[in-house]
BASELUM-146236 format. One record per residue (C-alpha): residue number from 1; residue in one letter; x, y, z. Coordinates in nm, 3 decimals. Layout:
<atoms>
+-------+------+---------+---------+---------+
| kollo | miza |      px |      py |      pz |
+-------+------+---------+---------+---------+
|   NUM |    A |       X |       Y |       Z |
...
+-------+------+---------+---------+---------+
</atoms>
This chain:
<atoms>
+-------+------+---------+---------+---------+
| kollo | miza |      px |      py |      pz |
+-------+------+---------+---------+---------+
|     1 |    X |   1.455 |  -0.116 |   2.430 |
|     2 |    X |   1.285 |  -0.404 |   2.284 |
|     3 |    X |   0.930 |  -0.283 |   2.454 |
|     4 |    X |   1.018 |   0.054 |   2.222 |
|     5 |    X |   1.031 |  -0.162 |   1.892 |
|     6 |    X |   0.690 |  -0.328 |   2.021 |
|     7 |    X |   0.495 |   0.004 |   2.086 |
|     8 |    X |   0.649 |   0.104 |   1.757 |
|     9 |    X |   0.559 |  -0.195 |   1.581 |
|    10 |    X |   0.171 |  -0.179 |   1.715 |
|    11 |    X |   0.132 |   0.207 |   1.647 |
|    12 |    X |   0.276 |   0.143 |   1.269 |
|    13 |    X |   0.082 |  -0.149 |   1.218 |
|    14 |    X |  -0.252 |   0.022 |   1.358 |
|    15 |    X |  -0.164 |   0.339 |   1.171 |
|    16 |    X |  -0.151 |   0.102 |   0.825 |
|    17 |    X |  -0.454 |  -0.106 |   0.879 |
|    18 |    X |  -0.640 |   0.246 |   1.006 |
|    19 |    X |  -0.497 |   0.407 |   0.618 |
|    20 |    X |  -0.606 |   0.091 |   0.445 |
|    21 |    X |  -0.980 |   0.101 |   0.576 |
|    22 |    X |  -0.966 |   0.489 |   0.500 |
|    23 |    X |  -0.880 |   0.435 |   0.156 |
|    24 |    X |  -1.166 |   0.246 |   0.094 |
|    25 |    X |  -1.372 |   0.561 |   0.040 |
|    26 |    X |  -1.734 |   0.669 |   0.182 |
|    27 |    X |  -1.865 |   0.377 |   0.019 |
|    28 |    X |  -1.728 |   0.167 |   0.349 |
|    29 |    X |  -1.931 |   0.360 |   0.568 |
|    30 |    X |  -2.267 |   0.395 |   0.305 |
|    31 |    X |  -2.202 |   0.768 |   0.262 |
|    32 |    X |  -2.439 |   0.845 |  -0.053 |
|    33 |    X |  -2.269 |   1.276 |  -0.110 |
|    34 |    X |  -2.066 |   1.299 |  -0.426 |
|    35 |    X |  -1.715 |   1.109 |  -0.321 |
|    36 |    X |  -1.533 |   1.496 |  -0.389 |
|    37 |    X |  -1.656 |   1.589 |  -0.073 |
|    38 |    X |  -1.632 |   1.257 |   0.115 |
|    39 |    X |  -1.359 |   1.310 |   0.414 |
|    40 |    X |  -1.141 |   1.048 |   0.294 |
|    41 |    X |  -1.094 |   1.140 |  -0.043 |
|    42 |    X |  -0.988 |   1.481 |   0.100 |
|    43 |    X |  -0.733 |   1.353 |   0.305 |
|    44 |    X |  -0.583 |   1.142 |   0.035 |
|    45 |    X |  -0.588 |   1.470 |  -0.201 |
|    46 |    X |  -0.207 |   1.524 |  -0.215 |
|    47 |    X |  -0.139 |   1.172 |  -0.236 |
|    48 |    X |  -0.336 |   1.033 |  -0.481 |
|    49 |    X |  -0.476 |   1.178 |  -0.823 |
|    50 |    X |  -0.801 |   1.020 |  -0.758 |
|    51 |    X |  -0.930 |   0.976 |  -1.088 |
|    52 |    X |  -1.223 |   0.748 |  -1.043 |
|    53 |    X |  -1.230 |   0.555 |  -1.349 |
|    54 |    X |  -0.896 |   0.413 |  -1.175 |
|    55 |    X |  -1.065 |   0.362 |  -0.885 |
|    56 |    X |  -1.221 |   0.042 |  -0.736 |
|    57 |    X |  -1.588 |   0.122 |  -0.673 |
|    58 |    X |  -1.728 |   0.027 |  -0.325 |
|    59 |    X |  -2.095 |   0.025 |  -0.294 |
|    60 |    X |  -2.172 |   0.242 |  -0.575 |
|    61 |    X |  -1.896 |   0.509 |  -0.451 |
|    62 |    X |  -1.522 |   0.508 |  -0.561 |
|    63 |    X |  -1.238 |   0.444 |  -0.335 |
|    64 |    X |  -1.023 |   0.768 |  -0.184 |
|    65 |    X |  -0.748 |   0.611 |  -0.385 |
|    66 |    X |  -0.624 |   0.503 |  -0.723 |
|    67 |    X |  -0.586 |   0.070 |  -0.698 |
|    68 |    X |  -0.218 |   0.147 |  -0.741 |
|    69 |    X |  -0.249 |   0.321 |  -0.438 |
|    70 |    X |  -0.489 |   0.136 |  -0.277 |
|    71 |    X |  -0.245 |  -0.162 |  -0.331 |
|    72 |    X |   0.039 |   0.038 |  -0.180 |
|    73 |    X |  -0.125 |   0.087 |   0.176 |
|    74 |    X |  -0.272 |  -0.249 |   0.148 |
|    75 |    X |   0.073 |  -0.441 |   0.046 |
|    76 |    X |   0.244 |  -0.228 |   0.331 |
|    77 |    X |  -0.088 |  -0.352 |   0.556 |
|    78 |    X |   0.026 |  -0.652 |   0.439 |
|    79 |    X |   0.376 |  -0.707 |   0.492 |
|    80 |    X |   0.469 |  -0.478 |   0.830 |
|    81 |    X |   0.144 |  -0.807 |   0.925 |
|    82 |    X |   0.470 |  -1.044 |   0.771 |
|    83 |    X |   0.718 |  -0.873 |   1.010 |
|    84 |    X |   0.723 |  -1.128 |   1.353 |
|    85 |    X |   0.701 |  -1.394 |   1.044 |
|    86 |    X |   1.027 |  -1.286 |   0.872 |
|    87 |    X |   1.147 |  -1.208 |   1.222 |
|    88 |    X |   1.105 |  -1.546 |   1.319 |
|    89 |    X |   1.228 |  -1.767 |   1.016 |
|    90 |    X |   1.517 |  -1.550 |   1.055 |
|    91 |    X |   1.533 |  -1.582 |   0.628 |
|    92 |    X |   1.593 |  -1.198 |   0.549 |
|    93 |    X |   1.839 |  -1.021 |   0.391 |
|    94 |    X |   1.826 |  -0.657 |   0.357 |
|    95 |    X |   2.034 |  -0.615 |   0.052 |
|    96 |    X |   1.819 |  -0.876 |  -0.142 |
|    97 |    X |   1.493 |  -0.687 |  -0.025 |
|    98 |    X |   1.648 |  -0.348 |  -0.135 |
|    99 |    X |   1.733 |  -0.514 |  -0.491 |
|   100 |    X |   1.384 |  -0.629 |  -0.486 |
|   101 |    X |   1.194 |  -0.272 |  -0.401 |
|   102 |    X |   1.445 |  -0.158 |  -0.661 |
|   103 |    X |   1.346 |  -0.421 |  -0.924 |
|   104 |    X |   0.943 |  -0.368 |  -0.851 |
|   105 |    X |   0.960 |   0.003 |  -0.865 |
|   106 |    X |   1.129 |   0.000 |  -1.217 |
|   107 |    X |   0.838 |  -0.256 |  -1.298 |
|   108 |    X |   0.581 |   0.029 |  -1.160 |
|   109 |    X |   0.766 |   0.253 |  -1.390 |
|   110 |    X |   0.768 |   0.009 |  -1.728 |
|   111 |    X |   0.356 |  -0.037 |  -1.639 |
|   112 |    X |   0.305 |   0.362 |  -1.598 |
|   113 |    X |   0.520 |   0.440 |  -1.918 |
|   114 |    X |   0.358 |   0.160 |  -2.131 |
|   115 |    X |   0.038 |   0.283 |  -2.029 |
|   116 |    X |   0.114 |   0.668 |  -2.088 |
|   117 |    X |   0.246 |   0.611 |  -2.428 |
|   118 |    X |  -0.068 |   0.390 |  -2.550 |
|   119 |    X |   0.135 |   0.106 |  -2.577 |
|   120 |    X |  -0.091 |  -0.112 |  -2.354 |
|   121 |    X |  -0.311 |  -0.032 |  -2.103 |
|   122 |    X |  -0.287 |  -0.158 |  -1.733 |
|   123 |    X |  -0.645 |  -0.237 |  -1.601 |
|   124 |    X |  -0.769 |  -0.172 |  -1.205 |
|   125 |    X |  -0.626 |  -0.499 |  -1.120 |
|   126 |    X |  -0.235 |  -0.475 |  -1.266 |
|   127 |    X |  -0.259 |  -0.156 |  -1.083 |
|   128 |    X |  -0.345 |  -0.323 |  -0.738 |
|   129 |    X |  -0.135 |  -0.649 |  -0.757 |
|   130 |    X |   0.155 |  -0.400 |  -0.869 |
|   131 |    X |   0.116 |  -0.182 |  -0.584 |
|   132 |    X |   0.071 |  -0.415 |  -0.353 |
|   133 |    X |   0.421 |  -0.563 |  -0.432 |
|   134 |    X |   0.568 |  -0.227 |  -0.383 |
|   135 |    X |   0.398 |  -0.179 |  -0.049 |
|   136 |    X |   0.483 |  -0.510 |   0.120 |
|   137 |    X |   0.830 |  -0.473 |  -0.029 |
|   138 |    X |   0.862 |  -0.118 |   0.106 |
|   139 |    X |   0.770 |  -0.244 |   0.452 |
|   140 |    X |   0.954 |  -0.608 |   0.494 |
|   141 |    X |   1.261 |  -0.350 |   0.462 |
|   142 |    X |   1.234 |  -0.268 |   0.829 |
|   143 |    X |   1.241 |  -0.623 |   0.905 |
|   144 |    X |   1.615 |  -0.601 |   1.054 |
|   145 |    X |   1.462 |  -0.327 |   1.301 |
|   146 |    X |   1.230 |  -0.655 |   1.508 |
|   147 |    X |   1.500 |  -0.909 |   1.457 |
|   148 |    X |   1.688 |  -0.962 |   1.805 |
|   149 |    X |   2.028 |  -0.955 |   1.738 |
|   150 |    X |   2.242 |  -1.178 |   1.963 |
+-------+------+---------+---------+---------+
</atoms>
């Protein structure tokens, strides 16, 4: 059983770091067309409104994602990376980690309806730091599914 949550922990955390690079855009790989018909912003199509003036540029060519996005598979990148860590220090507690996704998606909410309404607008940055909480968040959840219980 405990081989099963390693192959499962390698093909997720492969998968993630394999999303991540893709949603760097064309501009990873040089690709000079016009980013519409770049590969990876057509798979991230239904994910992702891929406006570009939202998007991080990468050698002259916008990323496949928004940096909200782009901080969402990074910060999940990120923190399934944190797993054997967490796993380890034995410090986690999934009822505090779901009060925390719950607390940084209302704060993705606040920065979304702020900006919407023209009360202040987030900049490429917020977007990224903010989705990057959400991400790692999102993934230390499964935490409790790599911690040996005795």
């Amino acid at each position: 059983m405990k081989s099963q949550k390693m192959i499962l922990y390698y093909l997720v955390f492969f998968f993630s770091l394999a999303l991540m690079v893709i949603a760097l855009g064309g501009g990873v790989w040089g690709q000079s067309q016009p980013w519409q018909f770049q590969w990876q912003h057509s798979l991230f199509q239904h994910f992702c409104h891929q406006i570009p003036d939202r998007s991080f540029d990468l050698n002259g060519q916008p990323m496949a994602v928004c940096s909200r996005c782009l901080g969402v598979y990074t910060g999940w990148a990120l923190g399934w990376i944190l797993l054997p860590i967490l796993n380890i220090l034995r410090i986690v507690d999934f009822n505090i980690l779901v009060k925390i996704l719950v607390g940084i998606v209302l704060v993705n909410l606040v920065d979304i309806s702020g900006d919407f309404i023209n009360y202040w607008e987030n900049t490429l940055t917020s977007r990224l730091v903010l989705g990057m909480l959400l991400g790692s968040a999102a993934a230390m959840l499964f935490t409790g599914e790599f911690i040996n219980k005795k």
